[in-house]
N, C-alpha and C positions, 0 to 999 in steps of 0.2 A: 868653238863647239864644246869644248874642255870645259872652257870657264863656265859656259851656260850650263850645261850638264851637273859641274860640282856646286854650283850656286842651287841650282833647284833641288840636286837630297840636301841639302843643308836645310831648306827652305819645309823639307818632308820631315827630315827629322826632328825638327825643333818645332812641328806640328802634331808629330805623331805624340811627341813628349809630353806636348801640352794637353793635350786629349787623354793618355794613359793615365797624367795627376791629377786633372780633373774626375774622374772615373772612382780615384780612393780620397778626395780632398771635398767635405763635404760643405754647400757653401756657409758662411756664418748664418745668414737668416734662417735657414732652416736648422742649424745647429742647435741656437737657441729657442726656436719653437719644441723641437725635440725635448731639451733638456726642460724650459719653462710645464710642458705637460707632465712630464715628469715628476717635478716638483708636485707638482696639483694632486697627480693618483698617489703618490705617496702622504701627503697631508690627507686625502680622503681617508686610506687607509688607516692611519693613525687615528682619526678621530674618532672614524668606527668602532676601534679597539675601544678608546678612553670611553665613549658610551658605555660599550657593551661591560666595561671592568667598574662603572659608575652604576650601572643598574642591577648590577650583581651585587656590587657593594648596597645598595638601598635595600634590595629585597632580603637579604638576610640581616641589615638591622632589624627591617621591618615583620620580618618573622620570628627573629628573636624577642622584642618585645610583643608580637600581640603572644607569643609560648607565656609569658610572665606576668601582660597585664591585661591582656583582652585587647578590644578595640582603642580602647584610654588608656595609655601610659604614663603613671603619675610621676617617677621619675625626673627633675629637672634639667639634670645633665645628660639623660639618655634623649630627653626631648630634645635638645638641645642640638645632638648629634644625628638624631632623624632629620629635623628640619636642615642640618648642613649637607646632609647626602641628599637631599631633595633638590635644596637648591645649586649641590655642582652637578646634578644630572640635567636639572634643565639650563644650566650655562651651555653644557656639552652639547648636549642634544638640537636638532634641529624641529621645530617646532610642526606636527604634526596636521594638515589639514583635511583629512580623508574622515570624515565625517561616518562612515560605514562600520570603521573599526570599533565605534561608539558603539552599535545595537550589541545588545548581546545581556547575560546578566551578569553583572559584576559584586564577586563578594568583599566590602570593606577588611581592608587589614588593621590599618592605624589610621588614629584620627590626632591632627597637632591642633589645638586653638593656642591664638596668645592674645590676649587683650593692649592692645597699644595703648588703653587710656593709661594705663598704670606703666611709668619708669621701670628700666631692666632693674635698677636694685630695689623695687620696691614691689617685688610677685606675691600672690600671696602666697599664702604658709604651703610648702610641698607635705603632704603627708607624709610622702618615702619616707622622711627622717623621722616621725612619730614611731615609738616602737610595737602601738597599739597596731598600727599599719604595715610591719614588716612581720608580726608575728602573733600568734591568737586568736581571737573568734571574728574580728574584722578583719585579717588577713585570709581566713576560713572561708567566710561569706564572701567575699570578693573574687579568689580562686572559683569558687561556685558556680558566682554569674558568669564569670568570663565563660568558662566554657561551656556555659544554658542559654550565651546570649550570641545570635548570628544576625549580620548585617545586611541587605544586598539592597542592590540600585539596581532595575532592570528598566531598560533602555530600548523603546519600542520604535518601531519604525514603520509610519500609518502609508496601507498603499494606497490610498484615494489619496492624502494629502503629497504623495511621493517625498517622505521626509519625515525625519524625529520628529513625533506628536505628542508621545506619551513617556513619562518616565513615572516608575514606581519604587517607595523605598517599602523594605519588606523586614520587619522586628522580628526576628523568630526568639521566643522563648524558651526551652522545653524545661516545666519544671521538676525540681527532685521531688521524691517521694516521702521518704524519711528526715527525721531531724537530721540523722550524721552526716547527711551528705554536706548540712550547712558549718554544722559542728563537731570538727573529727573528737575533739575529747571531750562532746558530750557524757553524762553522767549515764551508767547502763538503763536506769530508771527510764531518761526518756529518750534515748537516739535512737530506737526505735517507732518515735511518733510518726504518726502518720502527719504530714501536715498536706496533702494533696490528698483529701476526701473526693473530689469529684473525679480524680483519676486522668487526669490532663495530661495527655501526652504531649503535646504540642499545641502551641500556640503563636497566632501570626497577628499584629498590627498594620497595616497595609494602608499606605501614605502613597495615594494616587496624585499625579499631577498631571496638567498637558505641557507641554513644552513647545518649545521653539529656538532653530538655532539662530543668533540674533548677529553672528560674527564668525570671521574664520580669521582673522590677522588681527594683531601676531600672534594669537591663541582661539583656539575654537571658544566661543562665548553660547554655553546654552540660558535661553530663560525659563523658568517653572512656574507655577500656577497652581498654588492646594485646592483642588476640587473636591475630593471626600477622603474618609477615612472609614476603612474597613477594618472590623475582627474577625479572623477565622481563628475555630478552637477544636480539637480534635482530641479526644477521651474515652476511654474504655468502660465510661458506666453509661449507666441506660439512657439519662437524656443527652449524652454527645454522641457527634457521630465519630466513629473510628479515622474515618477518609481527610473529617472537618469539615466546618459547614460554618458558613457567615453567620455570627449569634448579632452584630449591629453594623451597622449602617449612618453615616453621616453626613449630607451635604455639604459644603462650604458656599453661604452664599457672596459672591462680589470676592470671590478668590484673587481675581486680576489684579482688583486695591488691596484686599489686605493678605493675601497668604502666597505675593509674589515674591521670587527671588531668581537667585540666578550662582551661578560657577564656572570658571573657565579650566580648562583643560592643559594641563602646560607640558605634558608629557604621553604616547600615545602608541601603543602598538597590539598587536595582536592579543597579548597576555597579561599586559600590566597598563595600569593608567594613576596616574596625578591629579588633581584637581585642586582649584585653588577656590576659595569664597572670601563675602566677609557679609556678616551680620553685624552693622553699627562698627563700632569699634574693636569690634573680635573677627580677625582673624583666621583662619581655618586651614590646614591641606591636608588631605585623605589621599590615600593610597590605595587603590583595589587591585585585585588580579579575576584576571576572567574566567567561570566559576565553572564551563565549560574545561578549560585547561587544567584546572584544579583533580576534576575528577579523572579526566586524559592522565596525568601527574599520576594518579593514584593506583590509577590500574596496570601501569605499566609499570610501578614500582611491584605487584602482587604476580603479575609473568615475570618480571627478572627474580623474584623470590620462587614462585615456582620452578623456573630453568635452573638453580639452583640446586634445589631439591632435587629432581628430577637428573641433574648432574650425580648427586650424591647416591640418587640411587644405581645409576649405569655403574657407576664405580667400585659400590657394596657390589652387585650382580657379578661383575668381572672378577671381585676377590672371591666371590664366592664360588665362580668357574673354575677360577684358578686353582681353589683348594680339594675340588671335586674332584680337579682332574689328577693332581699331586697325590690323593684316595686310590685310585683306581689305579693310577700306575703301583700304589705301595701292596692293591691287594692282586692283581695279576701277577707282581714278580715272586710274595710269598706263595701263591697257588705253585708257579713254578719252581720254589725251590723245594716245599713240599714233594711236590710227583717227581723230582729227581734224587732226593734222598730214600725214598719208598721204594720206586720203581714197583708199582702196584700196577695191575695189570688192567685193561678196562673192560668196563660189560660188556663188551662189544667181542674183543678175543675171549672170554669163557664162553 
């Protein structure tokens, strides 16, 4: 009975043992699935970074140059360096197919064309290097346009057709008034001309098309269709209207044949978008930001300026309390030391 007895804890504890390391000894195949997931949400995470630090990097070239040359940056080298942050955002990036993110209206930033007939050593002449074009009265007028000249694509989404039907490109011009604005060292004699008699405040080209999305892999592909072309013009003499008002009208007839084309999409989110084209042998990629956020952007830079302000004044108000009250203690103590060097009696005891 001894022997049976010591045989069977032997039998418990080299049970209980194996059950208590199995308990902290976790098996291989799950070890590896653990760690393999692992791996995964950490590569996600990283990539999401490199996007988000590659589209920050794009949008401040791309803000830097349209600050300097408008929507067309003649610059070679700076093209140059647009078109590489373009194309490591969409290496990074995963290619968008949410089609919805499309409607909206999108204002152009920069525009890259490079014509591929022509050999990289054989471009043509960059004017940056002309000095006519970095300084004087064609560096004058150019500043001018850039910022008289606004771009947008709005991107319509038809509910009968349930789907993008319509896209519109929209030229806004507003022109200057006087010579100077074109010409700062115009001669006093004439930089006050008037060269806008009709008094144009604004004015719009409006390039309607229908579209269609013809693709979503591996890039949203829309196609377009020039159906007419609109001018609205908007002026402060008597035959414009203030508001603007359509002065022509143009149909496109057999737009389908001749005033089709098309762009794909190669980058795509809430705020910013990419586009790629090609007309013939030229090449294209445009950069918008959504014109919606743009204004979002604007206002909420004018509240943190105000809270600011608004800070600045709580703060005068405090030293102003402060100095009030530092008065008031200086003139209660001389009132007191006055009535005790006096000892004058009060109307009240006569």
């Amino acid at each position: 009975m001894r022997i049976i007895f010591l045989i069977g804890a032997t039998l418990s504890v080299l049970l209980s043992t194996k059950f208590l390391s199995s308990a902290f000894i976790v098996s291989p195949s799950f070890s590896r699935r653990r760690i393999t997931s692992a791996v995964f949400s950490t590569a996600d995470v990283e990539e999401e970074a490199d996007v988000i630090s590659a589209r920050e990097e794009l949008m401040e070239i791309t803000r830097d140059l349209n600050s300097r040359y408008g929507i067309l940056p003649t610059d070679s080298k700076e093209k140059e360096s647009f078109r590489d942050a373009v194309e490591k955002l969409e290496n990074l990036a995963q290619p968008s197919s949410d089609t919805s993110l499309l409607v909206g209206d999108w204002t152009l930033l920069c525009s890259y064309s490079n014509n591929s007939a022509f050999p990289e050593n054989k471009k043509i002449i960059d004017t940056s290097k002309i000095p006519l074009f970095i300084k004087g009265p064609i560096k004058d007028i150019q500043d001018t346009l850039n910022g008289s000249i606004k771009v947008e694509q709005r991107i319509k989404f038809g509910e009968s057709s349930n789907s993008i039907d319509a896209i519109d490109h929209v030229i806004e011009y507003k022109p200057p008034n006087t010579l100077s604005s074109f010409l700062k060292n115009a001669p006093d004699i004439i930089k006050d001309l008037d060269i806008n008699p009709l008094k144009v405040i604004d004015s719009k080209i409006v390039l309607k098309h229908t579209a269609e999305i013809e693709g979503l892999i591996p890039n949203i592909k829309t196609k377009l269709s020039l159906k007419s072309v609109v001018v609205n013009v908007a002026g402060e003499s008597q035959i414009l209207d203030p508001s603007g008002e359509d002065v022509l009208g143009i149909n496109i007839p057999f737009s389908e044949y001749f005033g089709a084309g098309s762009f794909e999409t190669t980058f795509l989110n809430k705020s910013m978008r990419v586009s790629r084209s090609k007309v013939g042998p030229v090449e294209q990629i445009r950069v918008f930001i959504k014109a919606d956020d743009q204004a979002v952007a604007s206002v909420v830079e004018e509240d943190e300026d105000d809270d600011e302000l608004a800070d600045d004044d709580d703060d005068d108000d405090d030293e102003l309390a402060d100095d009030s009250i530092v008065d008031a203690d200086v003139v209660v103590e001389s009132d007191d030391e006055e009535t005790n060097d006096d000892d004058a009696p009060s109307d009240i005891e006569n």
